[in-house]
Structure formats: structure tokens, C-alpha cells
C-alpha positions in Angstrom: 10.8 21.3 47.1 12.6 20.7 43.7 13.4 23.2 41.5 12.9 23.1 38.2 15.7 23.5 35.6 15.3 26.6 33.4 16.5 25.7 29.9 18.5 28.4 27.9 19.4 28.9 24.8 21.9 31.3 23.5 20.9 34.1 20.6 22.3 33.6 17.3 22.2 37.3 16.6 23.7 38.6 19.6 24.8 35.3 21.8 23.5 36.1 24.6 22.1 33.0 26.8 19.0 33.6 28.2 15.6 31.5 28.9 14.5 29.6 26.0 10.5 31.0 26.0 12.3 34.7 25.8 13.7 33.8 22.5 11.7 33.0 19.1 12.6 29.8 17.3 13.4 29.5 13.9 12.9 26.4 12.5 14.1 24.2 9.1 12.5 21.1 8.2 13.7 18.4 6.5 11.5 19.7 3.6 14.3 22.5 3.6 10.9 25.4 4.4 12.1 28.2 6.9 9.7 29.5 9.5 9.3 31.0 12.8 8.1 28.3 15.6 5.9 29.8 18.2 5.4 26.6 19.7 8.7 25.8 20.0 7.9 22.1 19.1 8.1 21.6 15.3 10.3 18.9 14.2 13.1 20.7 12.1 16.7 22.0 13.0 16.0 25.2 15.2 18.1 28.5 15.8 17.0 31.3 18.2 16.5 35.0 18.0 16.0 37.4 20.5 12.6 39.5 19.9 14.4 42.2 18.6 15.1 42.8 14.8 18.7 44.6 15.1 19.0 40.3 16.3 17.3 39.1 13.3 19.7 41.7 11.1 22.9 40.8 13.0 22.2 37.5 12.3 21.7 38.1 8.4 25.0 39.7 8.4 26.8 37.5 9.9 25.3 34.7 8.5 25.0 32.9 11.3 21.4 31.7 10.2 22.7 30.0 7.2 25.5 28.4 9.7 22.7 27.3 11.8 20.7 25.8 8.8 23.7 24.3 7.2 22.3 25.6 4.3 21.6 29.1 1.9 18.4 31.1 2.8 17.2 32.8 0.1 16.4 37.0 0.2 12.8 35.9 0.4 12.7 33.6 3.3 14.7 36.7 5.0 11.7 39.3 3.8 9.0 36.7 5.1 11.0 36.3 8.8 11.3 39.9 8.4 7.7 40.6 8.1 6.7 37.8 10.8 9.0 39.5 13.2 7.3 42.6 13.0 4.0 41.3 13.5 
């Protein structure tokens, strides 16, 4: 029997690796819009986040989102991840 292999991915908050369906995925498309992915499958540059918002915060702080995105997130697309996160 073949075993499968389990794909990880490592926080951007934290680092931690862990499986890749434990962690949400944050996506930017080529459109520059910034969203969480709960499919996992929207075309876009993707980051992940552990489901915990001290993560999400880290992240923020250390800018490791914008790092990710190659690009500046504006304070609203923060609020609205924020917000989705809590959800």
C-alpha cells in the first residue's frame, strides 16, 4: 500500500510547518484583490496563516504578508481579513 504524501506549508505568522488543510490561505490575484481562500485553489500568489489571529497579527507586524505579496496591503484589506478570520 502506498502512502500518500502529506503536503505542508509553513505559517507566515509563526513558521511553523504543518499540514497544508490546517492552515488558511491567503490569496492575491493578479488583479492585486486580497482574500482568504477556503478552497485552497484560486489562482493568485498564496501565503498561509495558522487559524489563530495572534498569527494573523504576527504577521501584520512583521510584515511578512506584504513580503509574501510583494506588494503594500492597505489598513482595510487587514480590517476585512481581520473580520473573515473571526467568522
Amino acid at each position: 500500500m502506498k502512502m500518500r504524501k502529506i503536503p505542508l506549508r509553513k505559517c507566515i505568522g509563526c513558521g511553523e510547518q504543518k499540514d497544508k488543510r490546517d492552515l488558511l490561505r491567503i490569496v492575491r490575484t493578479k488583479e492585486g484583490e486580497v482574500f482568504f481562500d477556503p478552497t485552497g485553489k484560486h489562482n493568485g500568489r498564496g501565503a498561509y496563516l495558522c487559524r489563530d489571529s495572534a498569527c494573523l497579527e504576527k504577521a501584520f507586524k512583521q510584515k511578512s504578508l506584504q513580503r509574501s505579496f510583494k506588494s503594500a496591503l492597505s489598513p482595510e484589506v487587514m480590517d476585512e481579513l481581520r473580520q473573515s478570520l473571526e467568522e
